[in-house]
C-alpha positions as CSV (number, residue, x, y, z in Angstrom):
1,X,-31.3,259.4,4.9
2,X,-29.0,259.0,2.3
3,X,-25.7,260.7,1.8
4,X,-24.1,258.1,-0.5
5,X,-23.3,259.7,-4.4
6,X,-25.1,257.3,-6.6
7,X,-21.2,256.8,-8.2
8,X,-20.1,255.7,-4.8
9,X,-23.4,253.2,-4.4
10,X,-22.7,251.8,-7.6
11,X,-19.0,250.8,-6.5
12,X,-20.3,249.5,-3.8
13,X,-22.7,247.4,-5.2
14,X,-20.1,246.2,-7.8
15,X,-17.7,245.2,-5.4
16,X,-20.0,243.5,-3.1
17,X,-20.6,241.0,-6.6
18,X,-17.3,240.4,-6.9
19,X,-17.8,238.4,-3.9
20,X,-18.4,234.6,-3.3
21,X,-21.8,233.4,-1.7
22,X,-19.0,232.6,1.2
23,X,-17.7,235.8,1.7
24,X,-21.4,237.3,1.6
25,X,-22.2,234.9,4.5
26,X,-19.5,235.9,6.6
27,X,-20.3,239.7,5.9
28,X,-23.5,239.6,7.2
29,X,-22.5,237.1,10.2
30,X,-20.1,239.4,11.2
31,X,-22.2,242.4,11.1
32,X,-24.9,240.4,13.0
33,X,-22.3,239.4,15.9
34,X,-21.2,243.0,15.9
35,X,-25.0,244.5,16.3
36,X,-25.5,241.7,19.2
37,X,-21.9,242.7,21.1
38,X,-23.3,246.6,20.7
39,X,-26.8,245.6,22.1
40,X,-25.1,243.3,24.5
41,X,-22.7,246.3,25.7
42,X,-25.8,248.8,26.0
43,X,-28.2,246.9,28.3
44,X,-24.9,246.0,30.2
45,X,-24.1,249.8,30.4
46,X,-28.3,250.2,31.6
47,X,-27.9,247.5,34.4
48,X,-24.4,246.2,35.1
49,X,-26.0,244.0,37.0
50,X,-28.3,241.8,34.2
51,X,-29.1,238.3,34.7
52,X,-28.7,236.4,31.6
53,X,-32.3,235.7,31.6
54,X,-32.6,239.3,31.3
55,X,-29.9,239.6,28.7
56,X,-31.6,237.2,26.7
57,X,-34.8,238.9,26.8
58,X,-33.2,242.4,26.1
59,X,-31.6,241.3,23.1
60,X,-35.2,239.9,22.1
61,X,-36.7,243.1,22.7
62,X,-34.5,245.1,20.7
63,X,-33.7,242.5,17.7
64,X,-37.5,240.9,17.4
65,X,-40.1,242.8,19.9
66,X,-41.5,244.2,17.4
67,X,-41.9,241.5,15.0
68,X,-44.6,240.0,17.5
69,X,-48.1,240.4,18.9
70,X,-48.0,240.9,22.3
71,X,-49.4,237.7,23.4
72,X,-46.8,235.8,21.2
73,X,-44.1,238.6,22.8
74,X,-45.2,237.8,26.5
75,X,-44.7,233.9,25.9
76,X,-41.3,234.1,24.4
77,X,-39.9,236.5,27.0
78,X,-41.4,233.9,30.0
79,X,-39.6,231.2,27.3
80,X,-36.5,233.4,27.6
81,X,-37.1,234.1,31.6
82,X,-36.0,230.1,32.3
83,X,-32.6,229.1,32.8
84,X,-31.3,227.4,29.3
């Protein structure tokens, strides 16, 4: 879906090269930490109770799970089970 007027998409676009390779950086960090704290919040809100072995394999799951076979995917998540 897209509901952005090609006008405003071309703003947007022109504005984003007004910025420095820096501020591009930080953009997307930010928006990264955001989506974590948001994925972080929901698997809280599903089991208040989450080790953070299993936080760290819920955030796995929902940001890489599906960029894996599933015998790679069953080895990282017994990687993620140990205490770091």
């Amino acid at each position: 879906m897209n509901d952005t007027s090609p006008e405003m998409q071309a703003r947007y676009e022109e504005m984003l090269k007004t910025l420095s390779g820096e501020q591009r950086l930080r953009m997307a960090c930010d928006m990264h930490e955001t989506a974590r704290r948001l994925v972080l919040a929901s698997l809280l809100a599903e089991n208040p109770d989450a080790t953070p072995a299993e936080l760290r394999k819920g955030l796995f799951v929902r940001f890489y799970g599906e960029d894996f076979g599933p015998a790679e995917r069953a080895r990282i998540l017994e990687y993620l089970e140990k205490e770091l």
